[in-house]
C-alpha positions in Angstrom: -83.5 63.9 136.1 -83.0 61.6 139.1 -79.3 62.9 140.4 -81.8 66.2 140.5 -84.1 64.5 143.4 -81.4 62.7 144.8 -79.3 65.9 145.6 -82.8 67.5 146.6 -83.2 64.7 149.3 -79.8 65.2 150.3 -80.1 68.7 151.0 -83.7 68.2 153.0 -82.0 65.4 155.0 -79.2 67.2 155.8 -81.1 70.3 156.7 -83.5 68.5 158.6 -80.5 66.5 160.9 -79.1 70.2 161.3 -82.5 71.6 162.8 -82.9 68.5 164.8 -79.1 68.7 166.6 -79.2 73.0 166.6 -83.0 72.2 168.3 -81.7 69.4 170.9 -78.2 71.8 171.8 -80.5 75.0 172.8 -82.5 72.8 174.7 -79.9 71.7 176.6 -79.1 75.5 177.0 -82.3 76.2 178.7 -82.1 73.2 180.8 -78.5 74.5 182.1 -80.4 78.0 182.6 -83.2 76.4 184.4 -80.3 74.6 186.7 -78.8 77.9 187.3 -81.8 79.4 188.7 -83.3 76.5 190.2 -80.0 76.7 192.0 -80.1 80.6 192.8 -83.7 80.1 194.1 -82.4 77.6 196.9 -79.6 80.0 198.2 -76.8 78.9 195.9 -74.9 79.2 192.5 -74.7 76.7 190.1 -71.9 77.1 187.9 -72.7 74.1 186.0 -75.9 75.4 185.1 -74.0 78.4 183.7 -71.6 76.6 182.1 -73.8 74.2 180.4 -76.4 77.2 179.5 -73.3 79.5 178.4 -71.5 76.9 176.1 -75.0 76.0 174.5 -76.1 78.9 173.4 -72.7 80.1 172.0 -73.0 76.8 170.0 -76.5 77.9 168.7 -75.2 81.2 167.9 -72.0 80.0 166.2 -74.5 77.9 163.7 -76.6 80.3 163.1 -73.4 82.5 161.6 -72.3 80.0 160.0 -75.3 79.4 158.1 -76.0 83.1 157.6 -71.9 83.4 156.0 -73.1 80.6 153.8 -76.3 82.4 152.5 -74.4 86.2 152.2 -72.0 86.3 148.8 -70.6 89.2 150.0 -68.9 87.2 153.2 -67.3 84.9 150.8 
């Protein structure tokens, strides 16, 4: 009865350190957007900003398929 809640907390830790990094990474995604156009707005480009913004979000979306392949049967 008590491996039961032990794997239980496992899984809510775990989930809750995903949600926390996936949370912090598009964050930093719509800090490299905000570059970007805080950059356009003054007259120049900031590929940084687009980089940074670009690389983020791809990140995001690359977890979020990862976790729906792990949900779906039929992917496996």
């Amino acid at each position: 009865m008590n491996l039961d809640w032990t794997a239980l907390g496992q899984v809510a830790a775990v989930s809750l350190a995903v949600t926390v990094a996936v949370v912090a990474v598009f964050a930093l995604g719509v800090l490299g957007l905000a570059r970007h156009e805080g950059a356009r707005e003054e007259g120049g480009t900031s590929t940084l900003g687009s980089a940074q913004a670009g690389l983020c979000f791809l990140a995001c979306a690359a977890v979020v398929a990862y976790g729906i392949y792990l949900i779906v049967p039929q992917f496996h």
